[in-house]
C-alpha positions, 0 to 999 in steps of 0.5 A: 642034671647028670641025668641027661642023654646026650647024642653027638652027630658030626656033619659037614666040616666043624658043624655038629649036632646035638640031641639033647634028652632032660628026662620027664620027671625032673622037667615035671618037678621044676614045674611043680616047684615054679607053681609053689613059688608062685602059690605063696604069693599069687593074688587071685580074686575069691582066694586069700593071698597064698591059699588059692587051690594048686589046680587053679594056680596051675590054670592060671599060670601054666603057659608061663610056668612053661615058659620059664621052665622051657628057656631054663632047662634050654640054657642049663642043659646046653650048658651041661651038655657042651661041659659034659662032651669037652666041646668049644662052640664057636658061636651061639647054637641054633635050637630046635624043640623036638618034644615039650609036653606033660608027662614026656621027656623034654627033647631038643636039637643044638646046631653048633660050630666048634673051634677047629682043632689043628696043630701049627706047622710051618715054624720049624722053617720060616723064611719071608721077605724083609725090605731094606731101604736108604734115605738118599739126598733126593728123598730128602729134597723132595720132601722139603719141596712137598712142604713148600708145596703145602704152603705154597701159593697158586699163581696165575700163568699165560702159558697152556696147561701141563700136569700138575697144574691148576686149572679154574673151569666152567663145564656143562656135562650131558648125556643124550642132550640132557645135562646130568645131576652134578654135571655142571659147575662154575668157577670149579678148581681141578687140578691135572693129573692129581686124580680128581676127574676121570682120566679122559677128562683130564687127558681133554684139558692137557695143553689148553691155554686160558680162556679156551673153550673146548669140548670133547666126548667121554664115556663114563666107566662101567663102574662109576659110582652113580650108577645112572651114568655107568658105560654112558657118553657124555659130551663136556663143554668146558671153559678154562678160565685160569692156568695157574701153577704152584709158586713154592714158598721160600725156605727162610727162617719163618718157614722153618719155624712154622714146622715147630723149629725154634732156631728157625735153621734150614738146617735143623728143618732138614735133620728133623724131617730126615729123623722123622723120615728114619722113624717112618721108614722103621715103622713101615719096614715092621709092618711089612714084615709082620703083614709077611710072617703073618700071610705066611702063618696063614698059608702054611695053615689052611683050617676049617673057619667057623662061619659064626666067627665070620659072621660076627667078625664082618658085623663088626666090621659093617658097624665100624664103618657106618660110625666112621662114615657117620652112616646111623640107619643099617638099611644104607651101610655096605652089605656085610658081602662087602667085609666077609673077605677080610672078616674071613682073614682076620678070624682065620688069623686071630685061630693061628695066633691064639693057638701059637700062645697056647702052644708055646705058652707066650705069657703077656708081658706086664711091663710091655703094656705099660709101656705100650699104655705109655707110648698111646697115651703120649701122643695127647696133651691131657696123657695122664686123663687118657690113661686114667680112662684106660685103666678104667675102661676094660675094653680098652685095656683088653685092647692094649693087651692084644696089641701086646700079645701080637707085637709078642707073637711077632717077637717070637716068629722072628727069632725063628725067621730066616729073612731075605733081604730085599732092598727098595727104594724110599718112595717105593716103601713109602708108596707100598699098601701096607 
């Protein structure tokens, strides 16, 4: 369809626009080919199969023949149009017909957004932080004392309460006199301090003895999730049953076998958390660092972001979070406002990664994604199922194969990257939003 006229408008930032020309008499002819197909086996009442008149097929099947040549000559002339003027649209376009009648050329207008077009700076010099950390003896020893603690048990005390304790309550909660929905409770375990109730209402039952009864006024915040009881009073009656503190299980041979250790050695315990701990500590210092080389890419490169990637990106996001909080109807998800922030980043970073493999001609490597396959597919009992369905899903090897490029990209900034060292402590690491 070389016979296309093509205008190009530029407007705001990647948006661009184009007037699109299919000239009358090959819009005229793929009519009268569609009548023809139609014609040879067009069944109409008085007429013999195929040997009805053109005039009374054209009667017949006119708004559909349009139809079809209509969505025809959209798809192909777009499609020639953008091959023609070497352009990369970022999304789907917007159409608009401008002309379609009988003995005129066919005319539409194609909104789109174009990739950006943009070269990468910053590479030449990249510096950012790297954490450095030692697991000391105490890290250690608090770890041991979290596992006494998750197989612990909650023992009743005649003392008053402290942070950390367990505290079995009754309360009644009320607002203006009336107590609220789920502002009342029997038998209701809290712990103090752990985060569990509001701040104030942990603060009320600080150095309360059992069988205490008190009662204390507290104003919800602003931002509470039931939005009926934002910025209100509340006054709480609450009886405190129970003060019970944690007793921390013994450490002693079955202790120890209960965490996978044969010889049942606190010894062996202690070297393997420490071992799990060094693992731990690897895998948080690299994602930082690669969290660091990837803020930076992004902040030595601000480029135009296409909306439509945005959009798309933020949808996806939106529908892996209704399937992860079991949410099925739109109408109850979180607005797509919510992900546009991330969406936004994400899309904006997926641009400078994809452009630094192309311009540095980073080539996946086949052999890292076996082994990547391979360190995935470990972690199930039934592995060898697990990466039959992966060579046999190619989204999920498409998925693999992104998670390779980028740990290749990352390779690749390294070995450009001069890194200060920035020594914390292991709790801090560990405590880090990474």
């Amino acid at each position: 369809m070389s016979e296309l006229t093509i205008k190009i408008k530029k407007k705001d930032g990647l948006k661009t626009e184009l007037k699109i020309t299919v000239p009358s008499l090959i819009v005229q002819n793929k009519k009268n080919d569609r009548f023809v197909q139609i014609a040879k086996k067009a069944k109409l009442p008085g007429f013999r199969p195929g040997k009805a008149p053109q005039n009374v097929i054209q009667q017949q099947y006119g708004n559909q023949v349009n139809q079809e040549v209509l969505t025809e000559l959209l798809e192909t002339s777009y499609a020639e149009a953008i091959q023609d003027k070497e352009l990369r649209p970022a999304g789907p376009p917007e159409v608009s017909i401008d002309q379609f009648v009988d003995g005129s050329d066919f005319t539409f207008t194609a909104s789109i957004e174009l990739y950006p077009e943009f070269k990468l700076k910053g590479l030449d010099k990249i510096k950012v932080d790297k954490l450095s950390t030692s697991i000391t003896q105490t890290d250690i020893n608090e770890m041991i004392e979290n596992l006494q603690k998750q197989r612990g048990e909650w023992k009743s005390v005649e003392r008053n309460s402290k942070s950390g304790d367990q505290l079995l309550i009754d309360f009644e909660g009320s607002v203006d006199g009336e107590i609220f929905e789920g502002g009342e409770a029997k038998d209701f375990m809290m712990q103090l301090g752990a985060g569990q109730m509001l701040p104030e209402f942990d603060v009320a039952l600080m150095d309360v003895s059992p069988d205490e009864k008190k009662e204390f006024e507290l104003t919800f915040p602003g931002e509470y999730h039931k939005k009926e009881l934002a910025n209100k009073k509340a006054i709480f009656s609450v009886h405190t049953k129970e003060v019970r503190e944690m007793e921390l299980a013994e450490i002693n041979e079955d202790f120890v076998k209960a965490f996978g250790i044969e010889s049942g050695d606190p010894k062996d315990l202690m070297e393997e958390i420490k071992s799990s701990m060094e693992k731990e500590k690897e895998a948080r210092i690299n994602t930082d660092l690669k969290s660091n080389l990837m803020n930076y890419l992004r902040e030595k490169n601000k480029i135009d972001i296409p909306h439509a990637m945005v959009h798309s990106e933020a949808h996806a996001m939106q529908k892996d979070w209704m399937k992860q909080s079991g949410i099925e109807d739109e109408k109850e998800a979180l607005s797509l406002d919510n992900f546009e922030k991330l969406a936004k980043e994400r899309v904006h970073l997926g641009l400078l990664v994809s452009e630094l493999v192309l311009s540095q001609e980073i080539k996946l490597d086949d052999d890292k994604v076996k082994t990547k396959l391979k360190e995935v597919t470990n972690a199930y009992p039934n592995s060898e199922e697990i990466s039959k369905m992966y060579h046999q899903t190619p989204e999920l090897m498409d998925q693999l194969k992104s998670m390779v490029m980028e740990d290749q990209v990352v390779e690749w900034l390294i070995e450009k990257t001069t890194f200060n060292d920035k020594d914390i402590e292991f709790k801090e690491l560990m405590n880090r939003n990474l």
